[in-house]
C-alpha angles and dihedrals in degrees: 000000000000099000114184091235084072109047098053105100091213087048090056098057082050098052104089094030087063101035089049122109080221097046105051138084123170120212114207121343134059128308127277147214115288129207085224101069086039094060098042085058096044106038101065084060090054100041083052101055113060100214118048141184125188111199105204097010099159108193097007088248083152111041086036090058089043092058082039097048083052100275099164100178129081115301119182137185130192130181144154102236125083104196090062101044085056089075097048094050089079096079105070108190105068115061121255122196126189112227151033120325090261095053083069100068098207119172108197091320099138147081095186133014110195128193112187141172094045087284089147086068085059097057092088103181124070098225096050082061092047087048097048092038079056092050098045092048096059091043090059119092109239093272100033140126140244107196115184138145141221138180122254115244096199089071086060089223093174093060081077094057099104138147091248088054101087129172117200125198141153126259123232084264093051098250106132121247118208112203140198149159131214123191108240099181126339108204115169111325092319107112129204127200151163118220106196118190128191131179122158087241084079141074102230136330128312109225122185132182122212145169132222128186100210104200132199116236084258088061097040087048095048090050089053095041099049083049093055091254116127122202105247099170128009118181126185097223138358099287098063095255107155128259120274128167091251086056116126096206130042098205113189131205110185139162140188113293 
């Protein structure tokens, strides 16, 4: 679930300034998701289980603002890739692991297991889900949780990636980064996309091209269930509204069956 975005090492300083509800300004078009809204809706679950994994977690933001915010139990964060890992490294006293959710080789170790920031929709093949929901399953403690979230295809969100909706934020250095998708072939539910980047503190653009599956909540439901995982909560957006078709998010909570 290497996706380019998150292997460039200027893309990586970049990562939590984008993604901030400080940071980011859209130009034209409609508004968007925040991480604000994500992590108010995630970080309660995590403050209330006292050991934590978060499959996916980048640069470790939410782990980082929980041991931040008192949590005093085992947080732990694994991804693939290393850049980065790197960043969130440089908090020591969360674990951090290099690799898949299988690689970690957890047996009923964990409260909570969190997947944020629609990483679920960059895992492509279907054998590669079946592998990581395995692995999180035996990861979870007989009564925990596996929290993760996904965007609705029915609302069609990708047919607002295009070139005039720019999104503008500063860099850690304070240059400013302007920032847009355009839709290069949309077959099934399989999305492809270019991401292009420019600042002035750089010698040209950055272009990069990604994938995303964007599943249906049947699909989402067959892959759990097939992993012994059962649905216990879905919620449409970040503040627990139901699912409707015209939701923008599908937002899972599941446990062990």
């Amino acid at each position: 679930m290497n996706d380019p975005l998150f292997l460039d090492p200027r893309l990586v300083e970049l990562y939590d300034a984008q993604a901030s509800w400080e940071n980011e300004i859209l130009i034209g078009g409609r508004a968007r998701r925040r991480r604000g809204a994500e992590f108010s809706f995630y970080m309660p679950l995590v403050m209330a289980a006292d050991t934590v994994l978060d499959v996916g977690c980048g640069t470790g933001e939410l782990l980082r603002l929980a041991r931040q915010a008192g949590h005093t139990g085992r947080l732990c964060g694994v991804d693939p890739a290393n850049p980065m890992l790197q960043v969130a490294r440089k908090r020591t006293d969360i674990e951090w692991v290099l690799g898949e959710a299988a690689d970690g080789g957890w047996d009923r170790e964990f409260d909570l297991v969190v997947m944020t920031g629609h990483v679920f929709q960059v895992i492509l093949e279907d054998q590669v889900i079946r592998t990581m929901l395995a692995a999180i399953r035996s990861a979870l403690a007989e009564h925990g949780r596996f929290v993760f979230d996904t965007r609705n295809p029915l609302v069609r969100d990708w047919e607002s990636w295009m070139p005039d909706v720019v999104w503008e934020f500063a860099s850690p250095d304070g240059a400013v980064v302007r920032k847009w998708h355009e839709i290069e072939a949309v077959e099934g539910d399989l999305v492809t996309y270019s991401t292009t980047f420019t600042s002035p503190a750089w010698d040209g653009p950055i272009v990069i091209r990604s994938s995303q599956r964007f599943h249906d909540a049947d699909t989402v439901s067959s892959f759990l269930s097939g992993a012994g995982l059962a649905i216990e909560e879905q919620f449409g957006h970040w503040d627990r509204q139901p699912l409707p078709d015209t939701s923008p998010e599908i937002i899972t909570i599941a446990r062990r069956e």
